[in-house]
mmCIF file of the N, C-alpha and C atoms, coordinates in Angstrom:
data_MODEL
# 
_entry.id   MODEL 
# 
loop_
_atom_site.group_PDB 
_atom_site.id 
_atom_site.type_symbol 
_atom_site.label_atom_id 
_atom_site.label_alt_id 
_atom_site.label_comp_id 
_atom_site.label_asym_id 
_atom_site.label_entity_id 
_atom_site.label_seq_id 
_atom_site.pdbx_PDB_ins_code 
_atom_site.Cartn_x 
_atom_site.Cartn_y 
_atom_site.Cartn_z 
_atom_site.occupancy 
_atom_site.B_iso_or_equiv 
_atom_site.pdbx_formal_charge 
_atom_site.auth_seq_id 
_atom_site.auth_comp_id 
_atom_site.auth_asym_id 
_atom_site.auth_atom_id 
_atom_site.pdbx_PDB_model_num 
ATOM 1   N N  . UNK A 1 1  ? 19.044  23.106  -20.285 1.00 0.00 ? 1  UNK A N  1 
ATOM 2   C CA . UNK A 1 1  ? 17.839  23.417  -19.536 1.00 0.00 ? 1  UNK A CA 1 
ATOM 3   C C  . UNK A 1 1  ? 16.723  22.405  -19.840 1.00 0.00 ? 1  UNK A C  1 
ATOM 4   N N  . UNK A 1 2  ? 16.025  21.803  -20.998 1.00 0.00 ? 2  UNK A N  1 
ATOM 5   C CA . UNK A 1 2  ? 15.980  20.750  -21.547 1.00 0.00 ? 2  UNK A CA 1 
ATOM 6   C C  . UNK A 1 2  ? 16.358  19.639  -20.651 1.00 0.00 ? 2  UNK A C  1 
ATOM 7   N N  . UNK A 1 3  ? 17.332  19.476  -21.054 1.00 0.00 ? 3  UNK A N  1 
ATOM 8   C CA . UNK A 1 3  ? 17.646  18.098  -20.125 1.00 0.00 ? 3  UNK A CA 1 
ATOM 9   C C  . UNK A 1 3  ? 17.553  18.080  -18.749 1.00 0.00 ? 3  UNK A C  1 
ATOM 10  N N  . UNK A 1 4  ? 17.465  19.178  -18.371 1.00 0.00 ? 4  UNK A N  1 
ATOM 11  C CA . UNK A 1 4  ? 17.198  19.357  -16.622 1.00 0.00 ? 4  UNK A CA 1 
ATOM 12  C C  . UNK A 1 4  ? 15.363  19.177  -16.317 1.00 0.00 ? 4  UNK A C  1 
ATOM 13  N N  . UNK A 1 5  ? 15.100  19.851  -17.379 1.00 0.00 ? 5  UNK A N  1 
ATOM 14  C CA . UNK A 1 5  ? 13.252  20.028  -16.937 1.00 0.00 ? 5  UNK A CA 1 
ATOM 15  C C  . UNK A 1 5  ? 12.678  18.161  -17.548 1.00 0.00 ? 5  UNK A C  1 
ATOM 16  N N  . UNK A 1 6  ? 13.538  17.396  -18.579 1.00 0.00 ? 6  UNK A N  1 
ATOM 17  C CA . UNK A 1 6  ? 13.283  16.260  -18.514 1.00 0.00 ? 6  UNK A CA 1 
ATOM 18  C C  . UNK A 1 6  ? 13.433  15.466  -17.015 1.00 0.00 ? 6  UNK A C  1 
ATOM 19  N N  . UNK A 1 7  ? 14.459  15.553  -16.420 1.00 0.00 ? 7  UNK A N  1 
ATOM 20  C CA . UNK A 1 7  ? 15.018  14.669  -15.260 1.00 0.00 ? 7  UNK A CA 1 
ATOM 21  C C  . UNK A 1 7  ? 14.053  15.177  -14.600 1.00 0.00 ? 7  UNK A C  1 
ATOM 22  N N  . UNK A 1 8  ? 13.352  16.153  -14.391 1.00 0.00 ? 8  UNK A N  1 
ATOM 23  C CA . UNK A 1 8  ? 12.771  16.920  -13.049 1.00 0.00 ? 8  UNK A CA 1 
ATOM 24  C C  . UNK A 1 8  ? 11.359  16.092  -13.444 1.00 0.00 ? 8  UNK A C  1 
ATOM 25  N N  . UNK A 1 9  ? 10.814  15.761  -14.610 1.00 0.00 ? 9  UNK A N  1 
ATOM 26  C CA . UNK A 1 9  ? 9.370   15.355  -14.835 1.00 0.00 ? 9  UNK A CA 1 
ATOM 27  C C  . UNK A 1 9  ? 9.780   13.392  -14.609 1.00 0.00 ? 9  UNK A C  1 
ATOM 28  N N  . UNK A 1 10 ? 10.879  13.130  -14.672 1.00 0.00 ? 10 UNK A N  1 
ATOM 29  C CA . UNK A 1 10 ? 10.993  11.751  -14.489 1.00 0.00 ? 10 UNK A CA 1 
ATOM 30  C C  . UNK A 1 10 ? 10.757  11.474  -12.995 1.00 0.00 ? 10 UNK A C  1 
ATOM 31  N N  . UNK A 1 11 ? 11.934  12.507  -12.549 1.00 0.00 ? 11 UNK A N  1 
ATOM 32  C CA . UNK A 1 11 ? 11.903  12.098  -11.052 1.00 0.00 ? 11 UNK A CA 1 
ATOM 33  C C  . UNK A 1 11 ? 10.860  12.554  -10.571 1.00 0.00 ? 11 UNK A C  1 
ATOM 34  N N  . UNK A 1 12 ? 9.452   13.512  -10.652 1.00 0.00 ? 12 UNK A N  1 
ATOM 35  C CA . UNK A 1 12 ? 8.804   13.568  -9.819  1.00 0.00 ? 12 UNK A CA 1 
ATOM 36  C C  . UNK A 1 12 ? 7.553   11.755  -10.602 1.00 0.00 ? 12 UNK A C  1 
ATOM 37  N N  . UNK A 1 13 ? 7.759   11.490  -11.532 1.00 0.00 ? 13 UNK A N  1 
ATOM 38  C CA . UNK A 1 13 ? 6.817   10.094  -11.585 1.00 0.00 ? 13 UNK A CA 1 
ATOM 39  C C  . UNK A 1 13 ? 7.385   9.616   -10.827 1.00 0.00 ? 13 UNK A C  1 
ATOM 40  N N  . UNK A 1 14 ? 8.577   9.041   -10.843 1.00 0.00 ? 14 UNK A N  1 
ATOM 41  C CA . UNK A 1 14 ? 9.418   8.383   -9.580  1.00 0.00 ? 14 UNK A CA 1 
ATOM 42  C C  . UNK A 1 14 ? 8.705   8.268   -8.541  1.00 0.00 ? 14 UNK A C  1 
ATOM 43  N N  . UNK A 1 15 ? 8.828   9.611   -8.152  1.00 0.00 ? 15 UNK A N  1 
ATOM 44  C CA . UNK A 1 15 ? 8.071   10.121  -6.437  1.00 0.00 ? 15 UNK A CA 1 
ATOM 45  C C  . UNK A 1 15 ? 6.735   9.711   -6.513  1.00 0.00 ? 15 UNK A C  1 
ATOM 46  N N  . UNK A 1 16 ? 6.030   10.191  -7.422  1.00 0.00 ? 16 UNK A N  1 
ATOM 47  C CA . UNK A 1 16 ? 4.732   9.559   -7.377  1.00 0.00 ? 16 UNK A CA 1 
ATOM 48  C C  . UNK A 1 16 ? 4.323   8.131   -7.323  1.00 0.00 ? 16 UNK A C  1 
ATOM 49  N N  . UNK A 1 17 ? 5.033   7.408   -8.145  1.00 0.00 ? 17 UNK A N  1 
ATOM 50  C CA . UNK A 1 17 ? 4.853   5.848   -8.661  1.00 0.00 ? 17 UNK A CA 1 
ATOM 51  C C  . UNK A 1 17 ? 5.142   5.728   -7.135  1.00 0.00 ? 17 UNK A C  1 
ATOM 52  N N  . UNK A 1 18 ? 6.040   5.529   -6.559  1.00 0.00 ? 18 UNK A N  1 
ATOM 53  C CA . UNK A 1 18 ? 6.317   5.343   -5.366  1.00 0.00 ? 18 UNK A CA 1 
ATOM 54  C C  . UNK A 1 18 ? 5.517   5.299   -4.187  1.00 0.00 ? 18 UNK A C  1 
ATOM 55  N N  . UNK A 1 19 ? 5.536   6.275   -4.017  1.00 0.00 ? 19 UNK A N  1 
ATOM 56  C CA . UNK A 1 19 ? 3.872   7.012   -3.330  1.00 0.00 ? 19 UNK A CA 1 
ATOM 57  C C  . UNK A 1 19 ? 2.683   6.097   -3.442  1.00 0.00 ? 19 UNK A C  1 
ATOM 58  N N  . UNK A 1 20 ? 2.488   6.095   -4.645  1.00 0.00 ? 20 UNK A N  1 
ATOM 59  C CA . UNK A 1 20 ? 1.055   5.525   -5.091  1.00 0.00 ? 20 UNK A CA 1 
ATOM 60  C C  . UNK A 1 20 ? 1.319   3.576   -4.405  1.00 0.00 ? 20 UNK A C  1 
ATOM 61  N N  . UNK A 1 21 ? 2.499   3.137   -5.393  1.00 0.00 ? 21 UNK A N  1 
ATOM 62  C CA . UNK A 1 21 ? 3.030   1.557   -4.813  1.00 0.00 ? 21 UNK A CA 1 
ATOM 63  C C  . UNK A 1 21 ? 2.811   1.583   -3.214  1.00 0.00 ? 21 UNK A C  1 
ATOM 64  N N  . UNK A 1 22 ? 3.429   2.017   -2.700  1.00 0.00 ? 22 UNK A N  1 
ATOM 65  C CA . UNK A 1 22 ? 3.555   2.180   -0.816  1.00 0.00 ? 22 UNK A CA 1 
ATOM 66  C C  . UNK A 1 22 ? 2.205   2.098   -0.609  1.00 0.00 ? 22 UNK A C  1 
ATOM 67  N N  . UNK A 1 23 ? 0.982   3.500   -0.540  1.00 0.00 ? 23 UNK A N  1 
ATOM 68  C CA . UNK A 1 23 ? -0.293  3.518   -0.736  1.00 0.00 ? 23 UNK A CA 1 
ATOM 69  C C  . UNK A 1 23 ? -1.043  1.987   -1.009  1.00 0.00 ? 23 UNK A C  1 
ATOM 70  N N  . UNK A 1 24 ? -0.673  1.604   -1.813  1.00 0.00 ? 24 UNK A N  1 
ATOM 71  C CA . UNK A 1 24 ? -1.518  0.738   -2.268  1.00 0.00 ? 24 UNK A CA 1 
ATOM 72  C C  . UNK A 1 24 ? -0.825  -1.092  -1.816  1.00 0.00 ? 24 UNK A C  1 
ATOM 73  N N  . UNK A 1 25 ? 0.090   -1.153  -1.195  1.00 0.00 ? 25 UNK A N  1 
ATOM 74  C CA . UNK A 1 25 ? 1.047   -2.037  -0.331  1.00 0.00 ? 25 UNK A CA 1 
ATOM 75  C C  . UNK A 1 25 ? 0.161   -1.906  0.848   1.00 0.00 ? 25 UNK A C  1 
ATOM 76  N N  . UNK A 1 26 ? 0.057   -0.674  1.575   1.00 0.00 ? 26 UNK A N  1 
ATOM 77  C CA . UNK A 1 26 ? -0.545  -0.249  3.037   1.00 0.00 ? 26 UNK A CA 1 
ATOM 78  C C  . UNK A 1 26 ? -2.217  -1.109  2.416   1.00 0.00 ? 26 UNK A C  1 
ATOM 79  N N  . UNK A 1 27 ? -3.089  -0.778  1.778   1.00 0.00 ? 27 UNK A N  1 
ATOM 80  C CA . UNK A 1 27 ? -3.732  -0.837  1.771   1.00 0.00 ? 27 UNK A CA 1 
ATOM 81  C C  . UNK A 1 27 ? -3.947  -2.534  1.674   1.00 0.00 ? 27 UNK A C  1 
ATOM 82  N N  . UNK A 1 28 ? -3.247  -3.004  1.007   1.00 0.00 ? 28 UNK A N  1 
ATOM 83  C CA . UNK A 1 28 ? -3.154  -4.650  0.704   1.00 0.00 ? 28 UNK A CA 1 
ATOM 84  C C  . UNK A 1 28 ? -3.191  -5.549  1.922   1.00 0.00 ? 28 UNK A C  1 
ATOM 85  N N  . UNK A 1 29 ? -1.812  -4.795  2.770   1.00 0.00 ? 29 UNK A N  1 
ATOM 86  C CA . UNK A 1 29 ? -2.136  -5.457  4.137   1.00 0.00 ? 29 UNK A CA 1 
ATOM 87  C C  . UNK A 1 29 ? -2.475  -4.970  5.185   1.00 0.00 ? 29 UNK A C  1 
ATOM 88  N N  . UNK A 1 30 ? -3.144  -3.768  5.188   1.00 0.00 ? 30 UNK A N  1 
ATOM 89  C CA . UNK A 1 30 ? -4.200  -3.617  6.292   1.00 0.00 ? 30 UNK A CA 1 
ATOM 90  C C  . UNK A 1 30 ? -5.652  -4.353  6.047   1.00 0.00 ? 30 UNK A C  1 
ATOM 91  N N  . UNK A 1 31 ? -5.703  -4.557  4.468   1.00 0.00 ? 31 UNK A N  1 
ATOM 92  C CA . UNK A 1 31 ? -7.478  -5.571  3.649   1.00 0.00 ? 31 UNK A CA 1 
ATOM 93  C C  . UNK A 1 31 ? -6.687  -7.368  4.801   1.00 0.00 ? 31 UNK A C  1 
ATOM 94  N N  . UNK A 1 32 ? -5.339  -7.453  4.244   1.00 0.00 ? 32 UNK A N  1 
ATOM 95  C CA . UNK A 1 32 ? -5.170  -9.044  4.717   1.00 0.00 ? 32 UNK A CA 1 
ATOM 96  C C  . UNK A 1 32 ? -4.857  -9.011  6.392   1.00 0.00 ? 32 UNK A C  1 
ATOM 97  N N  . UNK A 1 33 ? -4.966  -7.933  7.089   1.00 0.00 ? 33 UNK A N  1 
ATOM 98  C CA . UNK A 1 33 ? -4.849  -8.021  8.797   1.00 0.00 ? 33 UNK A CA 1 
ATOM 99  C C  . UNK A 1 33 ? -6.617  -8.027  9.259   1.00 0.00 ? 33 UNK A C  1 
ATOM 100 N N  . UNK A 1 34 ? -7.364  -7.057  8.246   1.00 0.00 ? 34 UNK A N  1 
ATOM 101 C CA . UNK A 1 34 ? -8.388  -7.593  8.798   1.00 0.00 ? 34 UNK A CA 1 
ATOM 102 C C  . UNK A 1 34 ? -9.286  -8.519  8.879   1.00 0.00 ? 34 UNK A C  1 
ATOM 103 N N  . UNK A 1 35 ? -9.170  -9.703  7.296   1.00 0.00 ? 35 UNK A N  1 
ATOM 104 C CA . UNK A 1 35 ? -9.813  -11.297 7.275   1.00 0.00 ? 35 UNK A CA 1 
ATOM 105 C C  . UNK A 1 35 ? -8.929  -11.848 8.691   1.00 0.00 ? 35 UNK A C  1 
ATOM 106 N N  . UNK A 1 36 ? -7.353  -11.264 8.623   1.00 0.00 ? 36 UNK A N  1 
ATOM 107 C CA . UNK A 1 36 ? -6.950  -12.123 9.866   1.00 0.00 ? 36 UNK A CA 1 
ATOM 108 C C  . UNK A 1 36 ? -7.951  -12.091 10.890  1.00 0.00 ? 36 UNK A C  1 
ATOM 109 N N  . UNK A 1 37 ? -8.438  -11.097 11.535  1.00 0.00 ? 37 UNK A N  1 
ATOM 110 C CA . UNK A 1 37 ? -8.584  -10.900 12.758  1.00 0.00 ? 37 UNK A CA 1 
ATOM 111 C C  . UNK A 1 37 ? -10.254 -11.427 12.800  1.00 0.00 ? 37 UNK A C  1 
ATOM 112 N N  . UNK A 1 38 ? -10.894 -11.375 11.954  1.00 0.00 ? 38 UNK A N  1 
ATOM 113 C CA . UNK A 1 38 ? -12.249 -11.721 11.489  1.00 0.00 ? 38 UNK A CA 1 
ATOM 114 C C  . UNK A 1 38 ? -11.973 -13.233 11.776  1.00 0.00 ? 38 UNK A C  1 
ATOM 115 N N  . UNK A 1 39 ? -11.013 -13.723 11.431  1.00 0.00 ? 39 UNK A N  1 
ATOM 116 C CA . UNK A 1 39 ? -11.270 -15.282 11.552  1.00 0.00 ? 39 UNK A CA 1 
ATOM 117 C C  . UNK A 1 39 ? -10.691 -15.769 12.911  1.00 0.00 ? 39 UNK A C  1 
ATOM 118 N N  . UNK A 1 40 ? -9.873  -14.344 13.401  1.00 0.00 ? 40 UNK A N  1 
ATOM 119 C CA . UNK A 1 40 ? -9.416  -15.044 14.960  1.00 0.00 ? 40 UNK A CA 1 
ATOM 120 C C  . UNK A 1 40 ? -10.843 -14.969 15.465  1.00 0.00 ? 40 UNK A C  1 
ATOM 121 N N  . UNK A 1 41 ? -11.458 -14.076 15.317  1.00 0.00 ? 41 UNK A N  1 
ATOM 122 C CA . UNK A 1 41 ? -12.849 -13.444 16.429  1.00 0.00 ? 41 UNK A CA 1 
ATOM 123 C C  . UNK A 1 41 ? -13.607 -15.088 16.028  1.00 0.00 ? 41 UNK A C  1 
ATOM 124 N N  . UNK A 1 42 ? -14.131 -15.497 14.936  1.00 0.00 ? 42 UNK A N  1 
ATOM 125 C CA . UNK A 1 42 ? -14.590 -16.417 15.014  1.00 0.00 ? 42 UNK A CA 1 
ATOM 126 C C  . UNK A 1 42 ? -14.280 -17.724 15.448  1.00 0.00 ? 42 UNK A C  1 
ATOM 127 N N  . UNK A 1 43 ? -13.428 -18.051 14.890  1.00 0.00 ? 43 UNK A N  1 
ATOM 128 C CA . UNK A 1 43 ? -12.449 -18.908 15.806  1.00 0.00 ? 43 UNK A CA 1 
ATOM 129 C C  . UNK A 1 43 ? -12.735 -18.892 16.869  1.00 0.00 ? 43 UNK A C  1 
ATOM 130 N N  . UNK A 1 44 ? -12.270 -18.250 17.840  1.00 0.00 ? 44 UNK A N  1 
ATOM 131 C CA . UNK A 1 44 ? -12.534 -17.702 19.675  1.00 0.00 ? 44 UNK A CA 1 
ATOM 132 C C  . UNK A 1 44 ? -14.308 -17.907 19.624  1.00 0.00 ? 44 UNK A C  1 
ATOM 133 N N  . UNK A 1 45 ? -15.181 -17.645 19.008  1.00 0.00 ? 45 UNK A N  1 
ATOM 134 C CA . UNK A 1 45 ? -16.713 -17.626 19.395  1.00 0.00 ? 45 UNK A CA 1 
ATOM 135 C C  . UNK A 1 45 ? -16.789 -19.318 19.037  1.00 0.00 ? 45 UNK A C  1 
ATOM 136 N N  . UNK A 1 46 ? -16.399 -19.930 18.365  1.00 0.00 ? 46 UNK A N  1 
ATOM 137 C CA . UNK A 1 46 ? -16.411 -21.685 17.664  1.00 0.00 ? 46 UNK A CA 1 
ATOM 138 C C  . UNK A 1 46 ? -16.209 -22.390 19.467  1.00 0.00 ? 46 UNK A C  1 
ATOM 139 N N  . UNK A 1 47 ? -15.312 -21.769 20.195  1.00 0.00 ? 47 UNK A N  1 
ATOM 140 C CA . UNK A 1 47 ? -14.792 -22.431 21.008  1.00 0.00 ? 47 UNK A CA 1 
ATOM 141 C C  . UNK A 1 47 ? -15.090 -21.885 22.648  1.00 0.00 ? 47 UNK A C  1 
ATOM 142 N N  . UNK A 1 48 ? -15.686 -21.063 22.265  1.00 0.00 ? 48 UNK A N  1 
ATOM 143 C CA . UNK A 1 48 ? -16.740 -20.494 23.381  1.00 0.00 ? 48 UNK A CA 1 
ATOM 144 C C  . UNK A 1 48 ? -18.104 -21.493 23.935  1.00 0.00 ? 48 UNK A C  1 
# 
């Protein structure tokens, strides 16, 4: 029982670490899509 309630506290960090990595991946490149688009907009006004 022990060894079951260990595996159960590993695997839910698992789930979490996971979670949190993904989370924070999303967040990395939705920050690097929006300098993209900031520098298309300017770009396009340079040549306006």
């Amino acid at each position: 029982m022990i060894k079951k309630l260990v595996k159960l506290k590993i695997l839910k960090f698992i789930v979490i670490g996971g979670v949190s990595a993904a989370y924070a991946f999303k967040r990395y490149c939705d920050q690097k899509n929006e300098i993209k688009k900031k520098e298309e907009n300017s770009i396009k006004r340079n040549y306006d």
